[in-house]
C-alpha positions as CSV (number, residue, x, y, z in Angstrom):
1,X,-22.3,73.1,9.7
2,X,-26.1,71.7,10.1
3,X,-26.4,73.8,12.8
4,X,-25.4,76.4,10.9
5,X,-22.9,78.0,13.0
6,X,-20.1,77.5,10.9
7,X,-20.1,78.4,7.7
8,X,-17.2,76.5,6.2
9,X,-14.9,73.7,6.9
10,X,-12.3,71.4,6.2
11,X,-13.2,68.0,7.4
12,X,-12.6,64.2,6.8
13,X,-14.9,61.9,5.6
14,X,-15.9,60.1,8.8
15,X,-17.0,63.2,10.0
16,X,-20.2,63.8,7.5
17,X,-21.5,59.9,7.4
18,X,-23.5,60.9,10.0
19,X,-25.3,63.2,7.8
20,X,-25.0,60.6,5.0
21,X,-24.3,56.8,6.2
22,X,-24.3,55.9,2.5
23,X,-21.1,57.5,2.2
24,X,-19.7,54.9,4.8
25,X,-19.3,52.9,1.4
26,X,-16.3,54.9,0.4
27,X,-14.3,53.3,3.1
28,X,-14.6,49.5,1.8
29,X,-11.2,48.4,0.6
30,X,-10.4,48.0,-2.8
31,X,-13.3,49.5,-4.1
32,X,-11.7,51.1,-7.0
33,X,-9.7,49.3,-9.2
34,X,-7.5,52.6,-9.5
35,X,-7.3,56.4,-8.2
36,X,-8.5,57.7,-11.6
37,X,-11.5,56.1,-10.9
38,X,-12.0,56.9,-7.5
39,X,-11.7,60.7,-8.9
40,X,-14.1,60.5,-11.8
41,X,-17.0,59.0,-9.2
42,X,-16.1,62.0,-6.9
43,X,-16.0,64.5,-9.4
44,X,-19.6,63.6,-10.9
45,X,-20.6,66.6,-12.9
46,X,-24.5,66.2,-11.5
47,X,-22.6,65.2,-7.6
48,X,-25.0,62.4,-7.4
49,X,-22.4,60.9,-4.9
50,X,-23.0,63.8,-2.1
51,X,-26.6,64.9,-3.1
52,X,-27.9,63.8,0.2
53,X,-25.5,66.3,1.9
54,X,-26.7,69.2,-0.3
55,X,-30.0,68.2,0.7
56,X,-29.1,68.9,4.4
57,X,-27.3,72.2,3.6
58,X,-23.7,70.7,3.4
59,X,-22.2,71.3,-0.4
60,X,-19.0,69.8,-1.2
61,X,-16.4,72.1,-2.8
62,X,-13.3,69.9,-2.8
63,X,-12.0,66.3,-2.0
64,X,-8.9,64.9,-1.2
65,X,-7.6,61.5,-0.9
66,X,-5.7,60.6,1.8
67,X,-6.0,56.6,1.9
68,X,-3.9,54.1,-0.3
69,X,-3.3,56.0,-3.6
């Protein structure tokens, strides 16, 4: 995607931290009390959570969780 070769893709999280490391943070256990609020940090109107990707050219159209919820 930076390279700009592909244009679109589904891809897990582990995958863009090296575009972002900050979003290495998401992986620490138990750090949301509950799923409701894991979805309302990763569905911040202004995406203040994935700004860093936008920055590089990556913009985040969807999430899914996948871990303990």
């Amino acid at each position: 995607m930076i390279k700009g070769e592909i244009q679109m893709a589904y891809v897990i999280g582990s995958a863009v931290e090296p575009i972002d490391t900050s979003l290495e943070l998401l992986k620490l256990p138990f750090l949301f009390p509950d799923v409701d609020t894991l979805y309302k940090c990763w569905t911040d109107p202004g995406q203040r959570l994935f700004s860093k990707l936008k920055e590089k050219g990556v913009i985040v159209t969807s999430l899914a969780s996948s871990g303990m919820w």
